[in-house]
C-alpha positions as CSV (number, residue, x, y, z in Angstrom):
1,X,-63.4,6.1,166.4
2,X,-61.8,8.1,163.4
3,X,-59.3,6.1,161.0
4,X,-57.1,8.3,158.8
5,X,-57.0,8.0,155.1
6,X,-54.7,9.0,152.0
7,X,-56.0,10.4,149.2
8,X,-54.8,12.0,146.1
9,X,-57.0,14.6,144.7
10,X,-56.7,15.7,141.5
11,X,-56.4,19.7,141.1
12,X,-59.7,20.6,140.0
13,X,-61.1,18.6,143.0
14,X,-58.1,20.2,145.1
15,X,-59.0,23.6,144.6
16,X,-63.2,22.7,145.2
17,X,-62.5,21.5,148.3
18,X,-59.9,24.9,149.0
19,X,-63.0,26.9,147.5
20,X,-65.3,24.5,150.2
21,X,-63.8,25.1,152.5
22,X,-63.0,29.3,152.8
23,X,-66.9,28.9,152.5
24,X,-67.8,26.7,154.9
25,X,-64.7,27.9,157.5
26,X,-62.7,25.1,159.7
27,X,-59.6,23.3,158.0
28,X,-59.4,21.0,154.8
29,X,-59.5,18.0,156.8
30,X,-63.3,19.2,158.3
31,X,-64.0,20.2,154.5
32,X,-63.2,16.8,153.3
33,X,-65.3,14.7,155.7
34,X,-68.2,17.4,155.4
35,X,-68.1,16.9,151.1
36,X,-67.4,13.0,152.1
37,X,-70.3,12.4,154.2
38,X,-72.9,14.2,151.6
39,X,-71.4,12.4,148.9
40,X,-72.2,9.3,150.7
41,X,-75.5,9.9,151.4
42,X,-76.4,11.0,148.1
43,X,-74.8,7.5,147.0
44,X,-77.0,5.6,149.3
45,X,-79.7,7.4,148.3
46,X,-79.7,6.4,145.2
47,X,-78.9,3.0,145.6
48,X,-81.9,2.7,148.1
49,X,-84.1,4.4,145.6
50,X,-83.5,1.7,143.3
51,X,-84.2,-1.0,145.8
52,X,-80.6,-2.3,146.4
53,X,-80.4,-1.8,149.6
54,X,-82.9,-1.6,152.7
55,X,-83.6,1.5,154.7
56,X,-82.0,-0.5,157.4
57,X,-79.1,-1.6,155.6
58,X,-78.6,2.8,154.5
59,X,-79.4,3.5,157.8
60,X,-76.2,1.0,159.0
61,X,-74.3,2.7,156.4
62,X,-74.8,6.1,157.3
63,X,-75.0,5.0,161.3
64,X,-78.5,7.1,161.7
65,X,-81.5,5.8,163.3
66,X,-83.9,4.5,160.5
67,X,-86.3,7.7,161.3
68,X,-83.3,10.2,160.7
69,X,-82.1,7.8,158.0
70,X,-86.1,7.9,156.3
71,X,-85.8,11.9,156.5
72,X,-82.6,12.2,155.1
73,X,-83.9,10.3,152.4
74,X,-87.0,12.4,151.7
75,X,-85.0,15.4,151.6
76,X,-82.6,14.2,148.9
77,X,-85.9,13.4,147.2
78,X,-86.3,9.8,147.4
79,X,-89.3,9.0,148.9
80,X,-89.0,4.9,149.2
81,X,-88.3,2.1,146.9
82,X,-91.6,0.2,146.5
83,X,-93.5,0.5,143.9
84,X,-97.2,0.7,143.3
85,X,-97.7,-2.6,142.0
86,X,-95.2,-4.1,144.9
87,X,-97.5,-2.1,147.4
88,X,-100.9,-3.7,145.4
89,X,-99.5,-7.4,145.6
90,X,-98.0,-7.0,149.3
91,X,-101.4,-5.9,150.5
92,X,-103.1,-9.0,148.1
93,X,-101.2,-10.8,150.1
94,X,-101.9,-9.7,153.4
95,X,-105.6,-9.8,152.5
96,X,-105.0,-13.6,151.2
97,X,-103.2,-14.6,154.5
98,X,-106.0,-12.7,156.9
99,X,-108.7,-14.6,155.8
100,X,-106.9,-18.1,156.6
């Protein structure tokens, strides 16, 4: 389902997605969701890289698989959102609760 949307650009950003688009080729409209969509996935990107949000929750967000959704994030450069001492404690814990 596609909603339409307003929005007011300001010049500069007017004339980047003009520029975008005689690049890319297609209309403005195809220009704007194609700068719309990387924007957003750089946004969850970073959110997820700081732990805000799960890879399911991104993966929702973006409505990708979690596979395409774990790809996308490696190739933005964000390789997950655990830490090393998270990862030590987690498997503490798993070696706690095994020998119950």
């Amino acid at each position: 389902m596609k909603v339409s949307r307003s929005v007011r650009l300001s010049e500069d950003l007017s004339e980047g997605v003009a520029w975008y688009q005689r690049r890319q080729g297609g209309d403005a409209s195809v220009a704007i969701r194609r700068l719309v969509r990387k924007g957003l996935e750089r946004e969850i990107a970073e959110i997820y890289g700081r732990g805000q949000v799960t890879i399911r929750e991104a993966s929702a967000v973006l409505s990708l698989p979690v596979r395409e959704c774990l790809e996308l994030m490696w190739q933005l450069g964000v390789t997950g959102n655990v830490s090393t001492s998270q990862a030590v404690e987690a498997w503490e814990l798993v070696d706690s609760l095994a020998g119950l």
